[in-house]
Backbone as CSV, one residue per row, in Angstrom:
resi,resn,N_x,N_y,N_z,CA_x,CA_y,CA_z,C_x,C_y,C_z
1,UNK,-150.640,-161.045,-9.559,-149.236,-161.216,-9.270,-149.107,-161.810,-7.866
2,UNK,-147.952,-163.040,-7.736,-147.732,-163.037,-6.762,-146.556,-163.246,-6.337
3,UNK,-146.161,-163.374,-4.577,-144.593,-163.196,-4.736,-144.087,-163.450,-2.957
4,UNK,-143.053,-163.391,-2.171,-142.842,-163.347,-1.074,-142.433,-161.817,-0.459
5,UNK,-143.140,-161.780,0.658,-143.133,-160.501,1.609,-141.956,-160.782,2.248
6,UNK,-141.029,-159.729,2.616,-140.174,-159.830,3.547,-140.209,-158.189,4.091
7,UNK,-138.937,-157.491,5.244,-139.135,-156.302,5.819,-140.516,-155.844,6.022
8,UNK,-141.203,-156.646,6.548,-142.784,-156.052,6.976,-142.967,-155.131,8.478
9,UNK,-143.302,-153.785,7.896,-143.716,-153.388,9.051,-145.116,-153.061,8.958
10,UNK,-145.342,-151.494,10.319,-146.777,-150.995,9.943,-146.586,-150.276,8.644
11,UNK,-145.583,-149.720,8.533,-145.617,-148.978,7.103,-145.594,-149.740,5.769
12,UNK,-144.985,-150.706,5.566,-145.012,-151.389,4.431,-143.711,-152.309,4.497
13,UNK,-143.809,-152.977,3.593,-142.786,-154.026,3.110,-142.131,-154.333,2.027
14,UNK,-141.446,-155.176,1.776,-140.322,-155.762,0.881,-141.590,-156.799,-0.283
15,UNK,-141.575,-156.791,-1.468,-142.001,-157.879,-2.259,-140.945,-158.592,-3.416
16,UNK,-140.582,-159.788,-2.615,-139.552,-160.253,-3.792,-140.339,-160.661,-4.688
17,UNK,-139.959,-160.431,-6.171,-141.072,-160.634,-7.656,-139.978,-160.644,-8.193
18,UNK,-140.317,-161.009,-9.306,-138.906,-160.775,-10.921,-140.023,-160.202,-11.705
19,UNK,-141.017,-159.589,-11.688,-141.748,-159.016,-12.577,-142.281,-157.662,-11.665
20,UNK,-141.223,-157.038,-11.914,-141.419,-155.586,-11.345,-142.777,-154.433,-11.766
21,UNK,-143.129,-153.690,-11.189,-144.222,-152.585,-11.571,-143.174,-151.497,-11.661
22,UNK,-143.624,-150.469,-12.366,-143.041,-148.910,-12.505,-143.078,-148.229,-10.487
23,UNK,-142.431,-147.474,-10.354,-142.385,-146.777,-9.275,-143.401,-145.789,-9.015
24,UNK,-144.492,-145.567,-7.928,-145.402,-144.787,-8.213,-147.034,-145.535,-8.308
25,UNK,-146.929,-146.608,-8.995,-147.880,-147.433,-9.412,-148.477,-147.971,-7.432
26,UNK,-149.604,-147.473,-7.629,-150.732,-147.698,-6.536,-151.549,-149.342,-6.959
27,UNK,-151.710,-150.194,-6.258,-151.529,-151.431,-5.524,-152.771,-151.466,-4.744
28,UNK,-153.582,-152.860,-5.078,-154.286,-153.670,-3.837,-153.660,-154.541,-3.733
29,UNK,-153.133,-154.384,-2.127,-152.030,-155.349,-2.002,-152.766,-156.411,-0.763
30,UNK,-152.640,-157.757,-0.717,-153.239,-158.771,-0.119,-152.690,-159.988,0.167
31,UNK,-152.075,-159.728,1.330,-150.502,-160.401,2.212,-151.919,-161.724,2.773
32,UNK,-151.433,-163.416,2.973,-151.755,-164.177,3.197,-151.190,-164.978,3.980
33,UNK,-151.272,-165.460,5.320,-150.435,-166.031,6.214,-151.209,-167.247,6.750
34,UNK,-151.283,-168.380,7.198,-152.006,-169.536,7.869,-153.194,-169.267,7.407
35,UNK,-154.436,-168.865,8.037,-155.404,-168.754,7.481,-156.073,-167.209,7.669
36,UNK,-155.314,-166.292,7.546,-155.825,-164.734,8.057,-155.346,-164.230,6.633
37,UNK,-155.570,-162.735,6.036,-154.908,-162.058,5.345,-155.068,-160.641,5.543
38,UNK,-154.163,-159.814,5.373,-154.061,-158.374,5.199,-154.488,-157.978,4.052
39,UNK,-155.260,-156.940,3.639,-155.458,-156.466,2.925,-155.396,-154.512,3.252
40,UNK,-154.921,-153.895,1.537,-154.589,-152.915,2.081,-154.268,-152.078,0.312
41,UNK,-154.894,-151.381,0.292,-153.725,-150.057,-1.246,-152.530,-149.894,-0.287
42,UNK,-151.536,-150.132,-1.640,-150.101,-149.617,-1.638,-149.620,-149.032,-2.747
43,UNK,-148.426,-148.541,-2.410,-147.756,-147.644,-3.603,-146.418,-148.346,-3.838
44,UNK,-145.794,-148.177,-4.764,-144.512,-148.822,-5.024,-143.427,-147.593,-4.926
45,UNK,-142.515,-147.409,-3.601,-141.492,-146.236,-3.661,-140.129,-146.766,-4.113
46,UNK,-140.028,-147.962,-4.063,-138.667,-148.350,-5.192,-138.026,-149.947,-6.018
47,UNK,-137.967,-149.915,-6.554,-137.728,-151.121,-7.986,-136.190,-151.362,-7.898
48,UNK,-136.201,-152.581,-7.774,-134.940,-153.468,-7.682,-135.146,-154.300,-9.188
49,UNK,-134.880,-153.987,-10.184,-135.480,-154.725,-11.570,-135.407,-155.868,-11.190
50,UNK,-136.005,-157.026,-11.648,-135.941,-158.545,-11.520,-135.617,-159.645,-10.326
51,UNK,-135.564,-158.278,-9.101,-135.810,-158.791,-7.821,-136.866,-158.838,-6.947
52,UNK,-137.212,-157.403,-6.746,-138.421,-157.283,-6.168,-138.648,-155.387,-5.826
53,UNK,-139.569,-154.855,-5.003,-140.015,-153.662,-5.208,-140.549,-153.306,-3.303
54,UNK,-140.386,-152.271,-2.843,-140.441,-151.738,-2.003,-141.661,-150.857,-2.071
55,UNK,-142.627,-151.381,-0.972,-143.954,-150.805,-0.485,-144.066,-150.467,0.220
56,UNK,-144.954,-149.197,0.407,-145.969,-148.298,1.434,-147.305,-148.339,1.529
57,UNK,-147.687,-149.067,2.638,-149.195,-148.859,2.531,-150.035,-147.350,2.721
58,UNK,-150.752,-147.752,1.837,-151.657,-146.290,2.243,-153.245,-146.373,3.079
59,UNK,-153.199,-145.850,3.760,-154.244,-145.448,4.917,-155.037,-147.185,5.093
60,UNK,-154.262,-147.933,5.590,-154.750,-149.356,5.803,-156.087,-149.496,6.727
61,UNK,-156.963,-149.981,6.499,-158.176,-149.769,7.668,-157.526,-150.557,8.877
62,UNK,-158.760,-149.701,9.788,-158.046,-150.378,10.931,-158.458,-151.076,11.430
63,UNK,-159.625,-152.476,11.043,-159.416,-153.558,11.261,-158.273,-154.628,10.695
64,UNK,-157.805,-154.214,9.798,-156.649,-154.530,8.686,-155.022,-154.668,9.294
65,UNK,-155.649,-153.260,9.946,-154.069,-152.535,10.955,-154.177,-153.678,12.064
66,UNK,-155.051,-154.249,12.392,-155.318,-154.745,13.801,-154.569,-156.483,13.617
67,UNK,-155.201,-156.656,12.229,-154.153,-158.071,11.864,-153.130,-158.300,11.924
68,UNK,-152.387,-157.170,11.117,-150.787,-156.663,10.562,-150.598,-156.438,12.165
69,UNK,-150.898,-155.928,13.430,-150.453,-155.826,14.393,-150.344,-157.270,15.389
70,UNK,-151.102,-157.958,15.225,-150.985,-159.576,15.965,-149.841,-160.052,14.906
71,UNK,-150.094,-160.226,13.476,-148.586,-160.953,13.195,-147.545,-160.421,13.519
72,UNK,-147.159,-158.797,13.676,-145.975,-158.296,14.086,-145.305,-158.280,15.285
73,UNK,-146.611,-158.774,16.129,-146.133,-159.063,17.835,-145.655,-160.325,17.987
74,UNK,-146.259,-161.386,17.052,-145.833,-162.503,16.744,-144.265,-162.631,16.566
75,UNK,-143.824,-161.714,15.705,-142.614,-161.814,14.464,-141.958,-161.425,16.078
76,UNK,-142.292,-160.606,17.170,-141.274,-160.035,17.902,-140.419,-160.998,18.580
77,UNK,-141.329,-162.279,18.885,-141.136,-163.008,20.375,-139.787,-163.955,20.101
């Protein structure tokens, strides 16, 4: 599946999709930007049917964390 990230934090983010998962449903989730990517398990805590679905990452490593933290300092400036 794939789809656009939006509301990204350290905790998780927004996935706009029209092909939703059930709520609950645990995720390897693998965000792709210029030439870096996040990788990370997530969980799905809520379903917008045919829009998109709201994620939590779970226990992201922390070289992983260390990526997701340069793009987010990025997103600040």
């Amino acid at each position: 599946m794939s789809g656009r990230i939006s509301e990204i934090s350290r905790k998780g983010c927004y996935l706009d999709i029209l092909n939703t998962l059930p709520v609950d449903t645990a995720l390897q989730l693998r965000i792709t930007r210029d030439q870096g990517s996040f990788a990370t398990m997530a969980r799905i805590i809520y379903v917008q049917e045919g829009i998109g679905m709201g994620l939590a990452f779970v226990d992201p490593p922390q070289d992983q964390l260390q990526i997701l933290d340069s793009w987010l300092a990025e997103l600040a400036i």
